[in-house]
C-alpha positions in Angstrom: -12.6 10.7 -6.8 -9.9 12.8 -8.5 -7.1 11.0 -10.9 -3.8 12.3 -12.3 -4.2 11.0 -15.5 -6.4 8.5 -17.1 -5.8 6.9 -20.3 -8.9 6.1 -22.7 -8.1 2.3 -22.2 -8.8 2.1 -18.7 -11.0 -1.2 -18.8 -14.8 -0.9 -18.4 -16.1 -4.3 -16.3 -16.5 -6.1 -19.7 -13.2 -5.0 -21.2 -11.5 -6.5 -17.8 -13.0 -9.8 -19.3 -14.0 -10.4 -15.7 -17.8 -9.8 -16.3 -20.3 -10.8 -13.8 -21.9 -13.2 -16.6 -19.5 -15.7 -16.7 -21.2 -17.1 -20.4 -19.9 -13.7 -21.6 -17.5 -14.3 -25.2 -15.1 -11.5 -25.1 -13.7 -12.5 -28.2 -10.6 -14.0 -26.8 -10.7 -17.7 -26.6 -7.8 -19.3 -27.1 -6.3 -17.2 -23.8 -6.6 -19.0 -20.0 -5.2 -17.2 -17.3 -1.7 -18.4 -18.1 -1.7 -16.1 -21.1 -2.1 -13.0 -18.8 0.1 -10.4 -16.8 -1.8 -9.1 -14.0 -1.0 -5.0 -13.4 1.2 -3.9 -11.1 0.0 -0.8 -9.0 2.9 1.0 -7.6 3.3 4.2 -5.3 5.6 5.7 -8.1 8.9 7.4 -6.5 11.0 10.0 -8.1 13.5 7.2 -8.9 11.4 4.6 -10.0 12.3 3.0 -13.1 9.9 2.7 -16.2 7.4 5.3 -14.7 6.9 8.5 -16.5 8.1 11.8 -14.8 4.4 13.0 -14.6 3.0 10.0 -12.7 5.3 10.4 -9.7 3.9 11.0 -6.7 1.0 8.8 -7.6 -0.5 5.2 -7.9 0.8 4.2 -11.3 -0.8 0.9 -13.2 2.5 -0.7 -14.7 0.3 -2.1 -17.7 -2.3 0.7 -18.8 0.5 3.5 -17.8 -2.5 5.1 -15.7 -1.9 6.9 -12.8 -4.4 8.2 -10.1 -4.0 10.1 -7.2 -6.9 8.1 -5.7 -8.6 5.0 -6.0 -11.7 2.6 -4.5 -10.2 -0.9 -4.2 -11.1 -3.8 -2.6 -8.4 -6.7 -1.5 -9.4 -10.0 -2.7 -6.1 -12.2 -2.0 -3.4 -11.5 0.3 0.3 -13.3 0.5 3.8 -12.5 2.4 7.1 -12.6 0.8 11.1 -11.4 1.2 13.1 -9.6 -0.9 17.1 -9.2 -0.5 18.4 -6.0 -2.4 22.4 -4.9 -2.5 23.1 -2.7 0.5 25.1 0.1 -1.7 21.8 -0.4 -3.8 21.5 1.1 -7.3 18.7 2.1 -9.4 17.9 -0.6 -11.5 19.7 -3.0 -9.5 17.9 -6.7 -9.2 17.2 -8.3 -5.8 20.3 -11.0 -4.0 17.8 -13.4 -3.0 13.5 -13.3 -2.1 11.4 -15.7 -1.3 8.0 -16.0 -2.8 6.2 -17.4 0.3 7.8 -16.2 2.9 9.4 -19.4 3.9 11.8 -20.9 1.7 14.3 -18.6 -0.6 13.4 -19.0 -4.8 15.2 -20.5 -7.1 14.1 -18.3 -10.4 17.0 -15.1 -9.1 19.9 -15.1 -12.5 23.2 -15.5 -11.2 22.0 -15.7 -7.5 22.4 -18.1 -4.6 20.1 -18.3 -1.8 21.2 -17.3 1.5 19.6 -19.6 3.7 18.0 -22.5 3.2 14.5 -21.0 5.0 14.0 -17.2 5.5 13.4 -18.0 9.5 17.1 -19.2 9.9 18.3 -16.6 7.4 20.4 -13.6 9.5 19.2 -11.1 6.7 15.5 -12.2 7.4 15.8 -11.2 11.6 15.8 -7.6 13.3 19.1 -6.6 14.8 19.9 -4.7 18.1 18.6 -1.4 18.3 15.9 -1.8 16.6 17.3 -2.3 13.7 15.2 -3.7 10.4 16.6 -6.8 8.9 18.4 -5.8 5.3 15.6 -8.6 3.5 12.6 -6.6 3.4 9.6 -8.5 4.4 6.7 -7.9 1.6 2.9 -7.7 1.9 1.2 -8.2 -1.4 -1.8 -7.8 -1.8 -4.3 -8.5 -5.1 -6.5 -5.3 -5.1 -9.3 -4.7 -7.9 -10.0 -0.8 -9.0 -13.9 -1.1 -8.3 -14.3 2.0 -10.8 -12.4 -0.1 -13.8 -13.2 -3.7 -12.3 -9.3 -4.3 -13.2 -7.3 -6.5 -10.8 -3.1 -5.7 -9.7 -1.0 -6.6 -7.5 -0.1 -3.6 -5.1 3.2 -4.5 -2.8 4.0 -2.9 0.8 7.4 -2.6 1.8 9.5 -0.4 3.7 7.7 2.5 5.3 4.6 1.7 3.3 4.1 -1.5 5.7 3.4 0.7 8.4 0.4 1.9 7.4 -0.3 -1.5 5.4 -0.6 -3.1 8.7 -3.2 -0.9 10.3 -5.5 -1.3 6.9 -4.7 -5.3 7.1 -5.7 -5.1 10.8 -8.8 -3.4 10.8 -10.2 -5.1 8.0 -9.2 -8.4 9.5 -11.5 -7.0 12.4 -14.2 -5.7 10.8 -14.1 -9.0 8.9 -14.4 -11.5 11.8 -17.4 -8.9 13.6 -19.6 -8.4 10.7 -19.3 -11.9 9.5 -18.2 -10.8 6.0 -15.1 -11.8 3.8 -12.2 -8.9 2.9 -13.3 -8.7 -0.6 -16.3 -7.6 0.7 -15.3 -4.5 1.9 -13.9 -1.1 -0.2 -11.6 1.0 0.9 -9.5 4.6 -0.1 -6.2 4.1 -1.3 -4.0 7.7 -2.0 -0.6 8.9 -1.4 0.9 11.5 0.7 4.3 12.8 0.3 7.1 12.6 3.4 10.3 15.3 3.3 13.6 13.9 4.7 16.9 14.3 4.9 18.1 12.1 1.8 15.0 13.4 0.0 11.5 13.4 -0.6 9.3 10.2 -0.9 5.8 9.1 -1.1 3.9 6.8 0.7 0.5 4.8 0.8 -2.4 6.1 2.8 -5.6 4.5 3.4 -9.2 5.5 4.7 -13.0 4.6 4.3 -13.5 1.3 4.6 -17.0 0.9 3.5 -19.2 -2.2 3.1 -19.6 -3.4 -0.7 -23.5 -4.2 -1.6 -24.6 -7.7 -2.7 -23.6 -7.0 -6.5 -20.4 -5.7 -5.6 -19.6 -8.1 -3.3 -21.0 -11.2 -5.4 -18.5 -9.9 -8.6 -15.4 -9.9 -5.8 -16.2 -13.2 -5.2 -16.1 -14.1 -8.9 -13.2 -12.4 -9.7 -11.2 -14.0 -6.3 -12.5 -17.1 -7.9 -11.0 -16.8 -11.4 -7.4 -15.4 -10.1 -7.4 -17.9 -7.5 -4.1 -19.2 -8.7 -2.3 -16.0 -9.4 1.0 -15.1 -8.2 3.1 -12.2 -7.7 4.1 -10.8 -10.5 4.4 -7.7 -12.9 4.3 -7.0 -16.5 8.3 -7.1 -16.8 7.9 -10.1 -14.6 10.6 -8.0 -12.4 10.2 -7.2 -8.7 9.2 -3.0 -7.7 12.5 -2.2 -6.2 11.9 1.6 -6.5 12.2 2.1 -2.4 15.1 -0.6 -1.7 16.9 2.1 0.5 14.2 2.4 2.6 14.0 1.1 6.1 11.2 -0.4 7.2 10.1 1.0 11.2 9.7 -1.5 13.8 6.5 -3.4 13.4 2.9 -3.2 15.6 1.5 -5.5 17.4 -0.8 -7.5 14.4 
């Protein structure tokens, strides 16, 4: 596995405090789970914000600044949700309205009204003629753990990343019902491959390899899914990764 860059903090299994021992003291007590911030892994574009120059082009971890140009992950929790950006967008500019499951539009946007009262009614949530995607980009988030580091983040597909988010989502949902064994039991390549257009380059998620964890492995998933059960979407700035708002998602597969 190569990496970009790595930090000297990149968490060990214990440092994660997500040990297999569940008796283990890591010396931090008085913290639960609403104390923490899970990571935010990111395909970092040449005009994301808050990314350092050298980590474009790869994964980047928003909260250990580490960036890879591949990683082993395994999914252990998976949840839809919408996001409505300007349509002259701006870097840096925040989100018009997004729902958080999908459904119904949130109520946590600053100086923000929904558009809809659900995102099925809403005419920014529905494809237009000619194929064309609706302007509310439909999210796929999914809570992946780095099974070299043992750290958990939430990694979002939007855009043109949701094309090939789909086929990964599809053939582990496959491979899943066949062999009888949950997602988080099976690992998985995750890289990035650069695409030239006319507006510019970008980059994009790629994935390969998906590979059976063994009975430790699989066992720790479990206890991790377990223990960030209740987590939702967010990221260290508790701000959504609007770095590829321009973007147009293609028309979707058959999933």
């Amino acid at each position: 596995m190569t990496k970009a860059t790595e930090t000297k903090e990149v968490a060990t299994t214990e440092e994660a405090g997500l040990p297999a021992d569940t008796n283990f003291d890591d010396g931090l007590g008085e913290l639960d789970s609403s104390d923490l911030i899970i990571p935010r892994l990111v395909v970092a574009q040449d005009n994301s914000v808050d990314v350092p120059d050298e980590a474009k082009g790869t994964l980047y971890c928003d909260v250990t600044g580490d960036s890879h140009t591949e990683m082993n992950l395994a999914i252990i929790k998976f949840a839809k949700s919408r996001i409505l950006f300007p349509e002259k967008y701006k870097k840096g500019n925040d989100p018009l309205c997004r729902s958080h499951d999908f459904i119904t539009p949130a109520d946590d946007i600053d100086d923000a009204m929904p558009m809809s009262d659900n995102c099925a009614d809403c005419d920014y949530s529905k494809w237009s003629k000619g194929n064309t995607p609706p302007s509310c980009n439909e999210c796929w988030n999914l809570l992946v753990v780095d099974l070299d580091s043992y750290l958990p983040a939430w990694f979002t597909l939007k855009s043109t990343a949701l094309k090939t988010g789909r086929k990964l989502i599809s053939a582990l949902k496959m491979r899943s019902s066949a062999q009888k064994i949950p997602v988080w039991g099976f690992s998985f390549s995750a890289a990035v491959e650069e695409r030239v257009g006319d507006s510019g380059n970008s980059y994009i998620p790629t994935f390969s390899g998906i590979t059976v964890l063994d009975g430790d492995d699989r066992e720790n998933m479990n206890l991790i899914r377990q223990q960030l059960a209740g987590e939702g979407v967010q990221s260290a700035a508790g701000e959504e990764d609007n770095s590829d708002a321009e973007n147009k998602e293609p028309a979707p597969e058959d999933f």
